[in-house]
C-alpha positions as CSV (number, residue, x, y, z in Angstrom):
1,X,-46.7,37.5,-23.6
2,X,-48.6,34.0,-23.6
3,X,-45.7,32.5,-26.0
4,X,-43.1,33.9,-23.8
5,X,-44.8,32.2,-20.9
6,X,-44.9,29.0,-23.2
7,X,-41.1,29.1,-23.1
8,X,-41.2,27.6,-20.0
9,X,-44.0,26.0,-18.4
10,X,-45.7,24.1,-21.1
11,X,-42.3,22.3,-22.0
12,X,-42.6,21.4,-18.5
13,X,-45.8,20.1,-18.1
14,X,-44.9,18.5,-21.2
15,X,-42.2,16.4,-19.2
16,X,-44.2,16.3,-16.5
17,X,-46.6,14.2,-18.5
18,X,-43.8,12.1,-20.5
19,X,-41.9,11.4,-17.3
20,X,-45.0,9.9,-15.7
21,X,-45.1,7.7,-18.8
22,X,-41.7,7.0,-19.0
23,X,-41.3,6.0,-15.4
24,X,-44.3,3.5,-15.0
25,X,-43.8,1.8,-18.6
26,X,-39.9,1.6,-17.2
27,X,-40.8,0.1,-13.8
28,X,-43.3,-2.1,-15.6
29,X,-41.4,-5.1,-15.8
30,X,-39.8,-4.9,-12.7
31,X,-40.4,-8.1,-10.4
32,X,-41.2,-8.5,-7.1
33,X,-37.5,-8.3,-5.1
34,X,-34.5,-5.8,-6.3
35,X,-32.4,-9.2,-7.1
36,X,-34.9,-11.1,-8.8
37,X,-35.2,-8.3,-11.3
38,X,-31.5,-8.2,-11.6
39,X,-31.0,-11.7,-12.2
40,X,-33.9,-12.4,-14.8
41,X,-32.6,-8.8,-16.5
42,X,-28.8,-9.4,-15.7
43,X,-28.2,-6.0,-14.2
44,X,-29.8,-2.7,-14.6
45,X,-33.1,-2.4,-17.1
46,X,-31.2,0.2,-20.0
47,X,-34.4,0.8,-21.6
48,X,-38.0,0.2,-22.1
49,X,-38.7,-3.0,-22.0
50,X,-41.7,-5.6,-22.3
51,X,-42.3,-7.6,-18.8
52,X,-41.6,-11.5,-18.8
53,X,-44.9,-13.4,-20.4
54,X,-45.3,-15.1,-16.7
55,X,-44.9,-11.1,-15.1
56,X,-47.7,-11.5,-12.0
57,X,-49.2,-8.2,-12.8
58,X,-48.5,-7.1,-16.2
59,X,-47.9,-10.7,-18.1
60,X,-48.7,-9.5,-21.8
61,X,-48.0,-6.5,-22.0
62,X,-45.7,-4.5,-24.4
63,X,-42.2,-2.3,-23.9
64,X,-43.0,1.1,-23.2
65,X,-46.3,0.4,-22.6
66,X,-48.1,2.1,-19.5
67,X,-50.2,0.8,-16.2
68,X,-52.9,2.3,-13.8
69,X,-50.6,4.9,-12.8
70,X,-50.4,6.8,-16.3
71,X,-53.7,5.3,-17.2
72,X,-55.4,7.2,-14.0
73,X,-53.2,10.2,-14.5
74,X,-54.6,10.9,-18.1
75,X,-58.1,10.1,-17.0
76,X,-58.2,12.5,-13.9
77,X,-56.5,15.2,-16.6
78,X,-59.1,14.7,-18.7
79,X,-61.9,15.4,-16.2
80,X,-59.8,18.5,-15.3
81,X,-59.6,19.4,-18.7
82,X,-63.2,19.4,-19.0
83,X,-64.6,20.6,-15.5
84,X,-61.8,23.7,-15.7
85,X,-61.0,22.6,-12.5
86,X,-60.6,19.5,-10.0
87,X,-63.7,18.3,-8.3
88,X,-64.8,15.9,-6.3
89,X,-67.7,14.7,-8.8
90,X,-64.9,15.0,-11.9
91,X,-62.3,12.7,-10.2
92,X,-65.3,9.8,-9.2
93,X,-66.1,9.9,-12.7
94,X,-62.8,9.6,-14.1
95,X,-61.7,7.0,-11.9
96,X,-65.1,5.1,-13.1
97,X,-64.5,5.5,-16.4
98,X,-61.0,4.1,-16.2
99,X,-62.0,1.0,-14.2
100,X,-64.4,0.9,-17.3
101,X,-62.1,1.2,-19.7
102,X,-60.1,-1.7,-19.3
103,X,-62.4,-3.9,-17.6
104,X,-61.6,-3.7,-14.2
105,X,-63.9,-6.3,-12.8
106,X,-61.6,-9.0,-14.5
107,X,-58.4,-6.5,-14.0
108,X,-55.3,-7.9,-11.8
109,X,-54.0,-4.6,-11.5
110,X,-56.7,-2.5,-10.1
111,X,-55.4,-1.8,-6.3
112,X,-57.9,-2.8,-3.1
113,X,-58.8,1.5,-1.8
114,X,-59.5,1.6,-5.9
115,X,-61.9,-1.1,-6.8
116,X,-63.5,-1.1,-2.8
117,X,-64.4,3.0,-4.2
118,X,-65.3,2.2,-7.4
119,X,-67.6,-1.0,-6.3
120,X,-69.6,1.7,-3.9
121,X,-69.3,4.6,-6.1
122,X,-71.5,2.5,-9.0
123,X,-73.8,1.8,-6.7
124,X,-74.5,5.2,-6.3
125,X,-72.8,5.9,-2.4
126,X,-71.9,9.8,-1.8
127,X,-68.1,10.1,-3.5
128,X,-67.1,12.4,-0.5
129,X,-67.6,8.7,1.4
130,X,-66.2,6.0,-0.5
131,X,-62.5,7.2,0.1
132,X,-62.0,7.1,4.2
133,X,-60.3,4.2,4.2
134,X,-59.0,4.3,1.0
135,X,-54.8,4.3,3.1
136,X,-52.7,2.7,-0.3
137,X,-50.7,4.7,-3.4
138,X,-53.8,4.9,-5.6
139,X,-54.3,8.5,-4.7
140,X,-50.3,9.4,-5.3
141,X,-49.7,7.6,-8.1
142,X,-52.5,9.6,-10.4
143,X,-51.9,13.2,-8.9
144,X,-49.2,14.5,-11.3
145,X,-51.7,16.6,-13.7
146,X,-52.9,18.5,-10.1
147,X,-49.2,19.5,-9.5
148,X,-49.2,20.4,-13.3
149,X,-52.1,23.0,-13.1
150,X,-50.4,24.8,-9.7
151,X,-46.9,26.0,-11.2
152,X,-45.0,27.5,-8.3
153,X,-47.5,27.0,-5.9
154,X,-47.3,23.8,-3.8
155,X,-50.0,24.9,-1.2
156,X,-52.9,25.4,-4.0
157,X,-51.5,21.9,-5.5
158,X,-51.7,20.2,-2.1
159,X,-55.4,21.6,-1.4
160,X,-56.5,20.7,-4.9
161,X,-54.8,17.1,-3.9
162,X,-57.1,16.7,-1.0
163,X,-60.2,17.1,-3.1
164,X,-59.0,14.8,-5.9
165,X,-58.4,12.1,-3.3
166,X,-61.8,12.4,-1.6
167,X,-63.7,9.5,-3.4
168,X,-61.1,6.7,-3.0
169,X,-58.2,7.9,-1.4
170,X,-59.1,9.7,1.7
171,X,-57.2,8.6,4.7
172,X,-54.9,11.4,6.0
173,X,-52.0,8.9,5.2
174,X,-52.8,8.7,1.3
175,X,-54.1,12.1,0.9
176,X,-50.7,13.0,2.7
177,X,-49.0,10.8,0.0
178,X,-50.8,12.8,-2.7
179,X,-50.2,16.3,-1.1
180,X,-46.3,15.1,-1.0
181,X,-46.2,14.7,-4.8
182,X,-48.6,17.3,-6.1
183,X,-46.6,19.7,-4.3
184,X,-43.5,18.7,-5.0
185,X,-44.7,19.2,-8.6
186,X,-45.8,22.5,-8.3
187,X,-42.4,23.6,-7.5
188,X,-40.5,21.6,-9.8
189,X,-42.6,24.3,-12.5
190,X,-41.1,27.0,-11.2
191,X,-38.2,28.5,-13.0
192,X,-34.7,28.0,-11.2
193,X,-36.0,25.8,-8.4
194,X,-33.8,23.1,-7.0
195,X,-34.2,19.5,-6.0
196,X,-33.4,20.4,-2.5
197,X,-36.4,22.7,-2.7
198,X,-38.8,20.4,-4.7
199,X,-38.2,17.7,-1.7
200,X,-39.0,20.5,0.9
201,X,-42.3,21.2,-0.6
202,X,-43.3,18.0,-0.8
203,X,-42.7,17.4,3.4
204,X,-44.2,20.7,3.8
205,X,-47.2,19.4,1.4
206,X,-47.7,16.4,3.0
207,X,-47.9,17.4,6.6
208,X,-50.7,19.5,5.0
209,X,-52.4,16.5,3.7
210,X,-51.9,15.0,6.8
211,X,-54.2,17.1,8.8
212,X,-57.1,17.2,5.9
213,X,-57.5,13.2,5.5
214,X,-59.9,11.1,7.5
215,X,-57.6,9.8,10.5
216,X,-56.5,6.4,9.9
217,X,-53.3,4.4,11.1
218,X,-50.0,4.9,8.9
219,X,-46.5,5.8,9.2
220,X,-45.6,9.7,8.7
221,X,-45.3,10.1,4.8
222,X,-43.2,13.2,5.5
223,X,-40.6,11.7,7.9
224,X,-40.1,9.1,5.6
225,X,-39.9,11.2,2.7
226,X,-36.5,12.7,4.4
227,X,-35.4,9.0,5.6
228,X,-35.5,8.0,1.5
229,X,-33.8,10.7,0.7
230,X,-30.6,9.9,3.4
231,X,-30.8,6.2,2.8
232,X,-30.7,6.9,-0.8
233,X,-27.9,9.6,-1.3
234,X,-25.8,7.7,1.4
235,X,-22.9,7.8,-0.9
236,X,-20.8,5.6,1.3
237,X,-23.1,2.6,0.2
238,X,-23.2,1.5,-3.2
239,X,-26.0,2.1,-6.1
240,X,-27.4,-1.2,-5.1
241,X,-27.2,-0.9,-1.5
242,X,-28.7,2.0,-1.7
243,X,-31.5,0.8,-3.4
244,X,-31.7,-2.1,-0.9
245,X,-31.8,-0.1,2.0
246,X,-35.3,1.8,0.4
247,X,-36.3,-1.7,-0.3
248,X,-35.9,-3.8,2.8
249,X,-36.6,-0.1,5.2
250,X,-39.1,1.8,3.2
251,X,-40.3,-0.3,1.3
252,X,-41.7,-0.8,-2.3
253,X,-45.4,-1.9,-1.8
254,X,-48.6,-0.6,-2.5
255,X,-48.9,1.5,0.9
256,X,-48.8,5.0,0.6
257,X,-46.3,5.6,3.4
258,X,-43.8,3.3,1.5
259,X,-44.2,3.9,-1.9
260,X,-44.3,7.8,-2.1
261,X,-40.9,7.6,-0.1
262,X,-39.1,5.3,-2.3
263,X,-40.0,7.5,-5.3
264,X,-38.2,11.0,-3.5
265,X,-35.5,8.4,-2.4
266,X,-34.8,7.1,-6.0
267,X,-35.9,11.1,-7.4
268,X,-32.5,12.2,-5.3
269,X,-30.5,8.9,-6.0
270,X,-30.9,10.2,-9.5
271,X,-30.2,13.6,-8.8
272,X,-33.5,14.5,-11.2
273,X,-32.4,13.2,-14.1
274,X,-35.5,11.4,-15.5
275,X,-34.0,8.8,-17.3
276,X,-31.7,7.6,-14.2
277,X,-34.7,7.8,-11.6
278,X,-36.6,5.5,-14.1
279,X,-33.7,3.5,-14.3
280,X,-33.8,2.9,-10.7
281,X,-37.3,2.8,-9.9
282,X,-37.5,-0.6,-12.0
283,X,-34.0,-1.8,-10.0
284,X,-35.8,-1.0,-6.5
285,X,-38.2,-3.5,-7.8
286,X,-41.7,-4.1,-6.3
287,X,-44.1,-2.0,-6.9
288,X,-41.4,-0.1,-9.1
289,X,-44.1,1.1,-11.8
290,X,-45.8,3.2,-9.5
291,X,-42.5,4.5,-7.6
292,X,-41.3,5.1,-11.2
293,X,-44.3,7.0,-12.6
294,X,-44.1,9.5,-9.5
295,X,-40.5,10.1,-9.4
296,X,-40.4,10.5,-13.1
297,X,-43.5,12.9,-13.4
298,X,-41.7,15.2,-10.8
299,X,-38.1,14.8,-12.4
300,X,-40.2,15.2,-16.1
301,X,-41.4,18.6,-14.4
302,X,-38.5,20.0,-13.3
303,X,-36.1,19.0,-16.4
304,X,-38.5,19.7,-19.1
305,X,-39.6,17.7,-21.8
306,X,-35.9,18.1,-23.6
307,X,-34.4,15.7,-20.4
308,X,-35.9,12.8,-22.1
309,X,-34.3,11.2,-25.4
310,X,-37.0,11.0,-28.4
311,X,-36.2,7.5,-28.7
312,X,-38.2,7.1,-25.5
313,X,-40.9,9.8,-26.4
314,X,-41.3,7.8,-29.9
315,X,-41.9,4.4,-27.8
316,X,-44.1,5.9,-25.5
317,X,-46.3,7.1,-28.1
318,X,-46.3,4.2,-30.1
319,X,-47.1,1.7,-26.8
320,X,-50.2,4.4,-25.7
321,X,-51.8,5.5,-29.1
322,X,-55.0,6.4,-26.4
323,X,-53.1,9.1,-25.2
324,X,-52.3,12.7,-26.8
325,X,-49.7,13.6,-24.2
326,X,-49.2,16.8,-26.5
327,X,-52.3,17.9,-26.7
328,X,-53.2,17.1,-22.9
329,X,-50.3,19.2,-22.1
330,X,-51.6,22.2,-23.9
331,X,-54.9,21.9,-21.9
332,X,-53.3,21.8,-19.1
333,X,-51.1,24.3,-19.7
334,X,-54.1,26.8,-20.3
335,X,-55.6,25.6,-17.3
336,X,-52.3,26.5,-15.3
337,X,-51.8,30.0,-16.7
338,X,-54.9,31.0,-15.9
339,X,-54.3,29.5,-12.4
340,X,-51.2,31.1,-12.2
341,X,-52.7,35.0,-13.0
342,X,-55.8,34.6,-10.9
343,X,-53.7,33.4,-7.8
344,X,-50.1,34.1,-8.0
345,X,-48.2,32.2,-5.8
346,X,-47.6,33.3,-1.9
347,X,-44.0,35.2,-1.8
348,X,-42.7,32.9,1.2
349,X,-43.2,29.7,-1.5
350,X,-39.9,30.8,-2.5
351,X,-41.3,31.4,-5.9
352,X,-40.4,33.9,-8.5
353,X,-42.5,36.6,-10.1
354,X,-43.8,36.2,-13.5
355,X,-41.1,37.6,-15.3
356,X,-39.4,34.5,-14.4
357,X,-41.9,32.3,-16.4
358,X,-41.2,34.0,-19.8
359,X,-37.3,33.6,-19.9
360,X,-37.0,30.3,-20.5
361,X,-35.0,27.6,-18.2
């Protein structure tokens, strides 16, 4: 039974984890605006590619090569991996230990809710206080292995979301953010889903996350979530209109009611397809590595691992020899069985029995 249940959902976490990847080291070298990328790339970025020497951000770094977002990510799975569970304690340490890691005192790329936690947390403040204002993407951009761990359940993803946001990200604007994209992952694992579902769960999620953050000012994550998605399958607008429009009226910053948006709006643009959302994320431009690690780890999760060429998968590899993406997938995968038999998902999700699991995509 356990390898039939393998058929599916660890080739999905598998993507899940890859697209992540795949989407920040993509959107990497994006720059600021969506036509100064185009200009200094001359058109679309085709593949992975290493950012200009005089990048602002990531100046120095290789193609294929991944940022905070994946960095985080593997860090907060690794504290999962080891706790058996998310936990408030677990994320503050693996959030330390990643600002550790790479130095984040002399770091340009370590965002303000971030470093304002981590500066308190190592002084020893209570990690259940360090996040309430914590309002930008830091929180979203990490969250993919909690999805992971909640196949076909979007509401266990998007309460396990609010805990793993608690000790930088806590604002009900950023822990809406995360709740959007851990539940959106949670049904992208479940067999036979579609994208329309995947982007309901994730409004649904986030109104959730909404009502469990520490009030704080911010736009609605979920009513931009479905303005994204219109602006960006507007197909009487061109691909780079389109990608305008999420640029100049959602916007690609580091706010979490701007960010998480543009990632569901470029998700749709591409229909899913990871490859085509990454390809996007880095033409929206901005803060295109984080838009593109979202997007990607929900269209990675929903395609399966097989939706992304090995040429990519051989790059990625080769850029991030820190990371076992193989072998964290199989922990997780563990992890979400067990999740999945203790606490099968709610019939109204939508979701299918068990059976489902073992047939394969």
């Amino acid at each position: 039974m356990e390898m039939e249940l393998e058929t599916f959902l660890y080739p999905h976490i598998l993507g899940g984890l890859y697209g992540q990847a795949l989407g920040d080291a993509w959107g990497m070298p994006a720059a600021l605006r969506p036509e100064q990328t185009w200009n200094r790339y001359g058109g679309w970025l085709e593949t992975l590619l290493a950012p200009a020497s005089d990048h602002p951000v990531h100046g120095g770094f290789q193609a294929g090569e991944v940022t905070d977002d994946t960095q985080q990510a593997m860090s907060l799975a690794r504290a999962i991996i080891n706790d058996g569970q998310v936990t408030v304690e677990g994320t503050a340490r693996a959030i330390m230990a990643w600002y550790d890691e790479i130095d984040g005192d002399n770091s340009p790329f370590v965002g303000p809710s971030t470093r304002r936690a981590v500066t308190a947390l190592k002084t020893g403040a209570d990690p259940h206080q360090t996040g309430l204002r914590g309002d930008t993407n830091g929180g979203a951009m990490r969250i993919s292995p909690v999805g992971l761990i909640h196949p076909g359940d979007p509401q266990a993803a998007a309460e396990d979301a609010v805990i793993a946001c608690t000790p930088t990200h806590f604002s009900d604007v950023a822990v809406s953010a995360a709740c959007a994209v851990a539940g959106a992952i949670a049904q992208a694992l479940t067999p036979n889903t579609t994208l329309a579902q995947i982007i309901t769960a994730a409004v649904e999620a986030a109104d959730t996350g909404l009502r469990r953050g520490a009030p704080w000012l911010g736009a609605s994550v979920s009513r931009k979530i479905d303005f994204a998605v219109r602006l960006a399958t507007d197909v009487s607008q061109s691909e780079r209109d389109r990608l305008q429009n999420l640029y100049d009226l959602i916007g690609s910053t580091l706010a979490a009611a701007d960010a998480i948006p543009c990632a569901f709006g470029v998700l749709a643009m591409a229909q899913g397809n990871p490859v085509d959302t990454a390809v996007y994320a880095a033409a929206l431009s901005g803060d295109a590595d984080t838009v593109g690690a979202i997007a990607c780890a929900i269209a990675g999760a929903w395609q399966g691992i097989d939706a992304i060429p090995f040429e990519y998968i051989k790059m990625l590899r080769q850029a991030n020899p820190r990371y076992d993406f193989e072998e964290t997938a199989e922990a997780l995968y563990e992890i979400a069985k067990n999740n999945y038999y203790a606490s099968p998902p709610p019939a109204n999700n939508d979701t299918l029995p068990p059976s489902a699991f073992f047939a394969g995509q």
